[in-house]
N, C-alpha and C positions, 0 to 999 in steps of 0.2 A: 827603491830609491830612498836614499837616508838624509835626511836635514838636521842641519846645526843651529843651535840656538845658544845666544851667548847672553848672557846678563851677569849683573855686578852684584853678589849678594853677601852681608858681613864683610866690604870691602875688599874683598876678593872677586874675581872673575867665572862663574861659573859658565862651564862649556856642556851642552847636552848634545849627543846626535841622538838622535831617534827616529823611528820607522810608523807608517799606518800598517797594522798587520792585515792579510788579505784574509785570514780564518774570520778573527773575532771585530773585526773593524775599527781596532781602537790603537791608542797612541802606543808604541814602547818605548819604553827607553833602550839603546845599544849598547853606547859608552857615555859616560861624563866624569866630569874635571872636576873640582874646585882648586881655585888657585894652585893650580897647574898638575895636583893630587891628583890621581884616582879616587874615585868617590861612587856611593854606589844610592839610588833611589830608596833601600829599605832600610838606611842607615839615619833618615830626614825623617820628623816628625809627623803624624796623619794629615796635620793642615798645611805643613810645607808642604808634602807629597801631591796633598790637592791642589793647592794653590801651583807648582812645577806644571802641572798637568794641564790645568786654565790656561796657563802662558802657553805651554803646545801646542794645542788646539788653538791658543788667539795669532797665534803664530804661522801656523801649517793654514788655518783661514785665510792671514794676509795673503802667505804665498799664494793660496787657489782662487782665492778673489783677488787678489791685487786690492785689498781695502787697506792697506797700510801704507806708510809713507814709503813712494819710491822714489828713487836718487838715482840717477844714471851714470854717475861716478862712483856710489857705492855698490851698483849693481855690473858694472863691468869693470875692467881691468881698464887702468890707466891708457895702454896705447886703443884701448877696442874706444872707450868715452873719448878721448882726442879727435881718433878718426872719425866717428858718429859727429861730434860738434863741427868739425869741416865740412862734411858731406851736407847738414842745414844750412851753417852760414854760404854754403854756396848756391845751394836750390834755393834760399830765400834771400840773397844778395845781402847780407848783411853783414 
C-alpha cells in the first residue's frame, strides 16, 4: 500500500507517494512532484533528503497512530461526511 504526502516547499507543492518496504523496513520513496514536475529524491540536498524522510515517517506515524489532526471532511469524500453528519445528528437528535 502507497501513501501520498503533500507539502508546500519553495512555494511550490511538493507531492511524494511512498511505500514502507517489507525487506528492509524502511520508507521509499515511489514517485514525486514538485510543482507539478517530476522530481527525483537524489536530486535534494543530504539535509533536505533527511529532513523529506522525518516528514514520512511523522506522517506514515499519524496515519498508524491517528496522532495527527483528523477532519472528517478532509478524510472522506463530501457525499460519505454529509451522509456520516446525518446519521449523528439523528442518533443524537440534534
Amino acid at each position: 500500500m502507497t501513501y501520498v504526502f503533500k507539502k508546500v516547499v519553495a512555494g511550490k507543492e511538493l507531492e511524494v507517494e511512498y511505500v514502507v518496504s517489507s525487506v528492509t523496513n524502511e520508507i521509499k520513496v515511489v514517485d514525486m512532484t514538485w510543482g507539478g514536475e517530476f522530481h527525483r529524491l537524489n536530486w535534494m540536498s543530504k539535509k533536505c533528503q533527511e529532513d523529506l524522510i522525518w516528514d514520512l515517517e511523522q506522517d506514515l506515524t499519524d496515519r498508524a497512530c491517528q496522532t495527527g489532526e483528523f477532519d472528517l471532511d478532509t478524510f472522506l469524500d463530501d457525499t460519505a461526511a454529509e451522509y456520516y453528519e446525518m446519521k449523528a445528528e439523528l442518533a443524537y437528535g440534534v
